[in-house]
C-alpha positions as CSV (number, residue, x, y, z in Angstrom):
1,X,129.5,65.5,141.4
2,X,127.7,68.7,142.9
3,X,126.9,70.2,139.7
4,X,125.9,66.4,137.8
5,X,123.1,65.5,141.1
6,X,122.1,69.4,141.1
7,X,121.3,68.9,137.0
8,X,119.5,65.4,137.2
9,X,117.7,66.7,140.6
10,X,115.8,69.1,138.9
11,X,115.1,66.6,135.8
12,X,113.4,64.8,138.3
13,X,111.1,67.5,140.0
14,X,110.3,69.0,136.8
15,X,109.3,65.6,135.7
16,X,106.9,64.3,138.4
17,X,103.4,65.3,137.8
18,X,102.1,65.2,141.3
19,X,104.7,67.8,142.5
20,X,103.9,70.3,139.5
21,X,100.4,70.4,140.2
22,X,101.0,71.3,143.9
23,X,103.6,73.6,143.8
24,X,102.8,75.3,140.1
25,X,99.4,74.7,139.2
26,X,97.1,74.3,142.5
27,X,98.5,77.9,143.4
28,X,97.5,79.1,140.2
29,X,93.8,77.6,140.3
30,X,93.1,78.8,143.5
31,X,94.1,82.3,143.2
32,X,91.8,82.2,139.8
33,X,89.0,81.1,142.4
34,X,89.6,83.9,144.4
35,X,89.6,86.3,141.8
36,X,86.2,85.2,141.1
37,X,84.9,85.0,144.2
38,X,86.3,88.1,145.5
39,X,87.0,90.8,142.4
40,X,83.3,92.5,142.9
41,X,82.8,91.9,146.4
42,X,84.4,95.2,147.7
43,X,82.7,97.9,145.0
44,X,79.5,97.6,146.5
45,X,81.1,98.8,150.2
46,X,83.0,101.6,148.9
47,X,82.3,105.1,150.7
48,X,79.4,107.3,148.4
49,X,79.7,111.1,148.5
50,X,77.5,111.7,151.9
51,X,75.1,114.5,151.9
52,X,75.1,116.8,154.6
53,X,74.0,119.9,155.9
54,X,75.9,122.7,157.9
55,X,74.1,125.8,159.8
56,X,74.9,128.9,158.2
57,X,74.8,131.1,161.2
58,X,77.1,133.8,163.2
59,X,78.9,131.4,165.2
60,X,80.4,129.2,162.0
61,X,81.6,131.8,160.4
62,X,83.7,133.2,163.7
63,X,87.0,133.2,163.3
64,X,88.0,130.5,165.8
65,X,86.0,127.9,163.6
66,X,88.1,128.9,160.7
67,X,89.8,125.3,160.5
68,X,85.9,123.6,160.3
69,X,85.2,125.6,157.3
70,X,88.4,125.0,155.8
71,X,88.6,121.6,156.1
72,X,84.8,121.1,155.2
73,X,85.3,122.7,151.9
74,X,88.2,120.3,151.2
75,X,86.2,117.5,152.0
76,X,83.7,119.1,149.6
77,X,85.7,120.0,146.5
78,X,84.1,118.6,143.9
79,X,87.5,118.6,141.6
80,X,89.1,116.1,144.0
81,X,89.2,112.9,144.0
82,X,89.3,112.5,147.7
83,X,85.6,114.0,148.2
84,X,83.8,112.7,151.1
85,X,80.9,114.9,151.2
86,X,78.1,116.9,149.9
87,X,77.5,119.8,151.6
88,X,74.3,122.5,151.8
89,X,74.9,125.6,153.7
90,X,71.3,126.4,155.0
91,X,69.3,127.5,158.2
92,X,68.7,125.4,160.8
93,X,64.9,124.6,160.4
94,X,66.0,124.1,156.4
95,X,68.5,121.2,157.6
96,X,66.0,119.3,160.0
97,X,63.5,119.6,157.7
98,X,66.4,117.6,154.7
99,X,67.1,115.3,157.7
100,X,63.6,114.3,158.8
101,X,62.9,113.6,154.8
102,X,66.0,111.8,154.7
103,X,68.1,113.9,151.8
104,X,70.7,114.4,153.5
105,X,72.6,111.8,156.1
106,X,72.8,114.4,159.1
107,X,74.1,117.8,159.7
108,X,76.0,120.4,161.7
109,X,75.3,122.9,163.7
110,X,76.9,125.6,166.0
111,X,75.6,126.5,169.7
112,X,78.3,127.1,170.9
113,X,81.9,128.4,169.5
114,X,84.3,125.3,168.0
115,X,81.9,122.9,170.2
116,X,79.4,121.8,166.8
117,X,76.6,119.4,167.0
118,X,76.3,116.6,165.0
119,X,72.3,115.5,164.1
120,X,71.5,112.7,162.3
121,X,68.4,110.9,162.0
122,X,69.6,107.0,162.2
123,X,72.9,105.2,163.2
124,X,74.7,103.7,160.1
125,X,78.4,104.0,157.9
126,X,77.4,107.0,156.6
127,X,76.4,108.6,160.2
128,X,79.6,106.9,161.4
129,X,82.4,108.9,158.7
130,X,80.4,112.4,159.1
131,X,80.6,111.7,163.5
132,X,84.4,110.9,163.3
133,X,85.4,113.6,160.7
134,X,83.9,116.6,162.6
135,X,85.3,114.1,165.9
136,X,88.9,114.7,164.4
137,X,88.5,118.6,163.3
138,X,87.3,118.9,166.9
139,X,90.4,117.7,168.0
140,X,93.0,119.9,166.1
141,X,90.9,122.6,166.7
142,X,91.3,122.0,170.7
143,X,94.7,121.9,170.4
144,X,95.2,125.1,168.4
145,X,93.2,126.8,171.2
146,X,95.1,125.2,173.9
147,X,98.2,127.0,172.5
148,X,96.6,130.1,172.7
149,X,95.4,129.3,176.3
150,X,98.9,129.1,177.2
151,X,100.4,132.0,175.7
152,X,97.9,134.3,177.2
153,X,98.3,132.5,180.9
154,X,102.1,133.7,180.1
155,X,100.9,137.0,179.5
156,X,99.2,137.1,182.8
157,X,102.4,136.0,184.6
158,X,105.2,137.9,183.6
159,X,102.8,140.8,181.6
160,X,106.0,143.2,182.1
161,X,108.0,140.9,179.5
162,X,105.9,141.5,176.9
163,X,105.9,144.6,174.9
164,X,102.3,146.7,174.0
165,X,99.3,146.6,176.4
166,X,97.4,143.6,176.8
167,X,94.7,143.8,174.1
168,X,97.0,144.3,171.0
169,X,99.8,141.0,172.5
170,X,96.1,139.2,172.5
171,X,95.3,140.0,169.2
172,X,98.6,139.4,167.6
173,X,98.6,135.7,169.3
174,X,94.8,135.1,167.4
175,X,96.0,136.6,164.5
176,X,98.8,133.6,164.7
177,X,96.8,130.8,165.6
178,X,94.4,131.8,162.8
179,X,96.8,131.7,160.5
180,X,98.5,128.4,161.5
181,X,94.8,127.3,161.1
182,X,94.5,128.2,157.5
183,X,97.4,126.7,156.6
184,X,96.9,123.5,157.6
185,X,96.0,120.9,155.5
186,X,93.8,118.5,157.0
187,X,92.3,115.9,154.8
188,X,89.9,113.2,155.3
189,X,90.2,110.5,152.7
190,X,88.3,107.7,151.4
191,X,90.9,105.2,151.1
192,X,87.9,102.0,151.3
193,X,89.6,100.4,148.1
194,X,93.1,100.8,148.1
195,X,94.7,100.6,151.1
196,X,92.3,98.5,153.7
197,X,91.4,95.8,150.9
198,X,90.7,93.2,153.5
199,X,90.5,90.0,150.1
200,X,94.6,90.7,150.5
201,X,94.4,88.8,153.2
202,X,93.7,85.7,150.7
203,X,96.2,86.2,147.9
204,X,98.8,86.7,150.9
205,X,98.3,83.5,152.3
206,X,98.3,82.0,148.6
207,X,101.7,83.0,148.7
208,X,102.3,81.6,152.0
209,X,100.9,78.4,150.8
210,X,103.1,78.4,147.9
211,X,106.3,78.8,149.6
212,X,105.5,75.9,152.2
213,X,104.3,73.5,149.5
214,X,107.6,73.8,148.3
215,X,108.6,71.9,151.0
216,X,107.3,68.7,148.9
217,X,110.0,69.4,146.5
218,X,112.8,69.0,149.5
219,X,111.0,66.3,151.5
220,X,111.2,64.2,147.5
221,X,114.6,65.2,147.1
222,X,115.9,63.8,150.4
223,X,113.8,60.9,149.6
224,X,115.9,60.4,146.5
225,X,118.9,60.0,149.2
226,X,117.6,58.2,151.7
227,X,118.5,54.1,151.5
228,X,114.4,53.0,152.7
229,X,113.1,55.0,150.2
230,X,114.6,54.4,146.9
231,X,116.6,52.6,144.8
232,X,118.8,55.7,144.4
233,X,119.3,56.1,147.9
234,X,120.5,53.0,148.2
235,X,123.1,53.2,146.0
236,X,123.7,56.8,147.5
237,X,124.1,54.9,151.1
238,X,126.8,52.2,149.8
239,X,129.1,54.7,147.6
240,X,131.9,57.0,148.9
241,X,130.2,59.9,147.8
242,X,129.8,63.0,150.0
243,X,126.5,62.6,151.4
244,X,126.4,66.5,152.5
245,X,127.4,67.9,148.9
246,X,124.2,65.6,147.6
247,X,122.0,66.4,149.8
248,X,122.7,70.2,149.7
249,X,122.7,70.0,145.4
250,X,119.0,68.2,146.0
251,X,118.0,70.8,147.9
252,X,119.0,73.6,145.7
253,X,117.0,71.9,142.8
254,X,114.6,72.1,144.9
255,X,114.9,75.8,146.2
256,X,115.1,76.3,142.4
257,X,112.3,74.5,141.1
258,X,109.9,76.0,144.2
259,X,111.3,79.5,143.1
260,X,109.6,78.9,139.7
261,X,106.6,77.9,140.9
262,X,106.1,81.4,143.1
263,X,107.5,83.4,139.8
264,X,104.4,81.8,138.1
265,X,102.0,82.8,140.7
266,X,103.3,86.6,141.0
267,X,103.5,87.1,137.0
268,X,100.0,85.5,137.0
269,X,98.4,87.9,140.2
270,X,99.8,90.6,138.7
271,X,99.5,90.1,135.2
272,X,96.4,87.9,134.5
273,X,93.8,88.9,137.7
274,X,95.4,91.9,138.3
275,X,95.9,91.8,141.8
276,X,97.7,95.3,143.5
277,X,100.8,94.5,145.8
278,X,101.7,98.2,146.5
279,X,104.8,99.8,145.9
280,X,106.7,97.3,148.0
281,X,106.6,94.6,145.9
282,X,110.2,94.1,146.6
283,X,109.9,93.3,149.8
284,X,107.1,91.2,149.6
285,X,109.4,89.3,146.8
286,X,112.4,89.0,149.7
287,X,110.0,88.0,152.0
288,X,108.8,85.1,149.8
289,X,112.0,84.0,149.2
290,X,112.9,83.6,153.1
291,X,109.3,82.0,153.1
292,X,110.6,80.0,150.5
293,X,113.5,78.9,152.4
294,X,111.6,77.7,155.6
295,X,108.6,75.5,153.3
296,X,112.1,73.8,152.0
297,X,113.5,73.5,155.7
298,X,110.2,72.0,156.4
299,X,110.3,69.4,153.7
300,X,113.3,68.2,154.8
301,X,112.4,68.1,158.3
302,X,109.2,65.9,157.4
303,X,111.4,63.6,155.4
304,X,114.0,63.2,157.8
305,X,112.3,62.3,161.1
306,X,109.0,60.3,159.6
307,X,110.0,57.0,159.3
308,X,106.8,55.9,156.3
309,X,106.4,55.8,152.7
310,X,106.6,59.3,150.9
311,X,103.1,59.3,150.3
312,X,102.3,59.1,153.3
313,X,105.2,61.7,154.4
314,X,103.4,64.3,151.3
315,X,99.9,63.8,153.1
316,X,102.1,65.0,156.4
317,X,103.3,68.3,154.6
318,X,100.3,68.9,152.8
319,X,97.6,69.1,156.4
320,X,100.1,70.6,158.1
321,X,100.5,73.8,155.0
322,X,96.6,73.8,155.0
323,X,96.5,74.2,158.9
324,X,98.9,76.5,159.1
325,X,96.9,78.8,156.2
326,X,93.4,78.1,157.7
327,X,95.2,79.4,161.1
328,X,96.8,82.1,158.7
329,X,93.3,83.5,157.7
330,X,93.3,81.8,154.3
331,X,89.7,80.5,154.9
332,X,88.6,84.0,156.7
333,X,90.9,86.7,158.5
334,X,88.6,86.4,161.8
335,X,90.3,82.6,162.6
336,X,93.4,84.7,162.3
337,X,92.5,87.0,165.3
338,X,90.6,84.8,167.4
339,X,93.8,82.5,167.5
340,X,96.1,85.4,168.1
341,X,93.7,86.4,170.9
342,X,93.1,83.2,172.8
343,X,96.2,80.8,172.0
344,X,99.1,83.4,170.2
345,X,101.4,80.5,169.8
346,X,100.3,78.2,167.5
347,X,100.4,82.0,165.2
348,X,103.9,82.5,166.5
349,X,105.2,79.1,165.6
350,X,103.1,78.8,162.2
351,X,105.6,79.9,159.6
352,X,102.4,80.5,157.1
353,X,101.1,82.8,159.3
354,X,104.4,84.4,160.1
355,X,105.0,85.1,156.1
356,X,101.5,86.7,155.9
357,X,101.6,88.9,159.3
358,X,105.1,90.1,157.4
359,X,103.1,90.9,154.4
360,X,100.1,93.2,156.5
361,X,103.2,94.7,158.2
362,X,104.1,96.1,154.7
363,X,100.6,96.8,154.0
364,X,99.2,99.0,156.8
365,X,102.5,99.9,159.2
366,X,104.5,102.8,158.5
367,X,107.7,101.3,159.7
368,X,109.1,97.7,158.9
369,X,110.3,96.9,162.4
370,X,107.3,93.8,162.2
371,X,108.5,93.1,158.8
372,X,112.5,92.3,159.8
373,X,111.1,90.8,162.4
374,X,108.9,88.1,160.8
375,X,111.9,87.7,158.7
376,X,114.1,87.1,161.4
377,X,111.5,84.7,162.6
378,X,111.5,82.5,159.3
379,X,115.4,82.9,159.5
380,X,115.6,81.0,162.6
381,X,112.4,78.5,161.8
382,X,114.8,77.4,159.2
383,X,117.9,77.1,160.6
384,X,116.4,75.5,163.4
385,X,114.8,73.0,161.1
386,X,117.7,72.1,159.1
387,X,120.0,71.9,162.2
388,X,117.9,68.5,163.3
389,X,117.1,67.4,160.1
390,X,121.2,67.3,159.9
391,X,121.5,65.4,163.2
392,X,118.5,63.2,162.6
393,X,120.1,62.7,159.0
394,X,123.7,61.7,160.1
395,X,122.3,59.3,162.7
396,X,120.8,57.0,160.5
397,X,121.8,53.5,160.5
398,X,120.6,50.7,158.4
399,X,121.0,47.1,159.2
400,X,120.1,46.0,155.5
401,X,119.9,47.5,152.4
């Protein structure tokens, strides 16, 4: 009997038009309107080369500014990929006179050893990357020198433990740090396009969207047994039949026919508009599928404890998926973050937005401690779901059929 409902379960679903176009084709035209709307939008705010000048003088080429000119020259290497900037070596009254005719976004200078100046003429994006990167060089610099700070204040303290006089220990510890300097390899990349792609946001909570309107496919299913909704759940009602191996073969027609509906959409992102999911695309597919999971729990939530007509019950699961992705970021990221910021609940209890925040975790953390954990969050959304649904569904009584 399992096996017989399972098969004429998903005759059903497959054959009711209103459930195909929200679960296969409503994904499908909305992610074709994102394409269009969004597959130019980030070329025009890619990183340009930037133009900039560095002082030729005494101090830049001193040896303690060794890791400036090293990194500067990867930044500059025309035969990579990763180049940032354009740089002219020239005097200082050469490079403000390029500045104040605006040919070149700002440049550096040395007063003072491994403390640079940065000039530029106007604040902007530009100004911005060529501030931070010398910012950052600054920084490993400092620490470089604070190592050799320390190694001469143990020189100083215990100068018997050290063999040699003081002048040749000193120059043997610079002669290390100089070297550690040239070896590192210290890059500044522009990485605009494909790893802070900010329209991911949007094809994520498509996803999101397609795993909770699955839950129209269980909320119909459980319709189907339910005596005040349909003729078949009448008949369901007055037989001997297990009611828990029907409902659980309905909902895996369902599970099944929602599972179709998100292979659609991924072989159609990747395939037809081209959209990147990274190199953890099987994550993101495990994740859908507990996403999956908790849109079905939802369904049968909906259908078990609203007592109305399924239309009405589908108009229930469809404002609350649409809520939950405009809350997501689905209709721009900032909603996302404002309702993180000033009421972090409604995010934490949103199972859309709990799929998607699993997805950024993939997509800009190193670790996937916030992935497991937005898993382990749907994982108990769903059991928590289906555990009333089953009370609420075993405590139903009818006085007539």
């Amino acid at each position: 009997m399992f096996f017989h409902n399972f098969k004429y379960s998903l005759k059903t679903l497959f054959r009711n038009k209103m459930l195909i176009f929200w679960t296969f084709a409503f994904p499908i035209i909305l992610g074709t309107l994102f394409n269009m709307a969004f597959q130019d939008i980030e070329k025009g705010e890619q990183l340009d080369i930037i133009d900039i000048a560095v002082v030729d003088n005494e101090l830049f080429h001193d040896p303690s500014c060794v890791l400036f000119r090293e990194t500067l020259d990867t930044l500059s290497d025309e035969n990579s990929e990763t180049q940032l900037f354009q740089i002219q070596y020239v005097t200082e009254e050469e490079a403000s006179e390029l500045l104040s005719k605006k040919k070149i976004t700002g440049y550096l200078v040395f007063h003072e050893i491994t403390t640079p100046q940065v000039v530029i003429y106007q604040n902007g994006i530009n100004e911005t990357v060529f501030q931070s990167a010398i910012e950052e060089i600054i920084e490993t610099n400092q620490i470089f020198q604070n190592v050799a700070s320390q190694k001469m204040q143990e020189f100083a303290e215990n100068p018997e433990g050290v063999s040699g006089d003081y002048n040749s220990w000193y120059q043997e510890i610079y002669r290390g740090i100089v070297e550690k300097l040239e070896n590192q390899n210290i890059q500044i990349r522009d990485t605009s396009s494909s790893n802070l792609s900010y329209t991911m946001i949007e094809y994520y909570t498509l996803i999101a969207m397609t795993c909770l309107y699955g839950g129209i496919l269980g909320m119909t299913s459980i319709n189907q047994c339910l005596a005040n909704m349909s003729q078949n759940g009448k008949r369901i009602s007055v037989s001997p039949l297990s009611k828990g191996k029907l409902v659980l073969s309905s909902a895996l027609a369902s599970y099944i026919t929602q599972l179709v509906g998100l292979l659609l959409l991924f072989l159609y992102t990747i395939f037809a508009i081209h959209v990147d999911y990274g190199t953890n695309l099987p994550l993101i597919v495990l994740l859908s599928l507990v996403g999956s999971l908790a849109g079905l729990s939802l369904g049968i939530f909906v259908a078990s404890i609203f007592k109305t007509n399924e239309n009405a019950k589908v108009g229930v699961m469809i404002s609350f998926t649409m809520l939950g992705c405009v809350l997501a970021g689905m209709m721009g990221i900032t909603l996302k973050y404002v309702v993180d910021k000033n009421v972090p609940i409604l995010n934490k209890i949103n199972p859309v937005n709990m799929i998607t925040d699993g997805f950024y975790a993939l997509y800009y953390y190193d670790t996937l401690d916030r992935y497991f954990f937005n898993v382990i969050s749907l994982c108990i959304f769903t059991i928590l779901l289906i555990g009333i649904s089953a009370f609420c569904l075993r405590r139903q009584k009818y006085d007539s059929i």
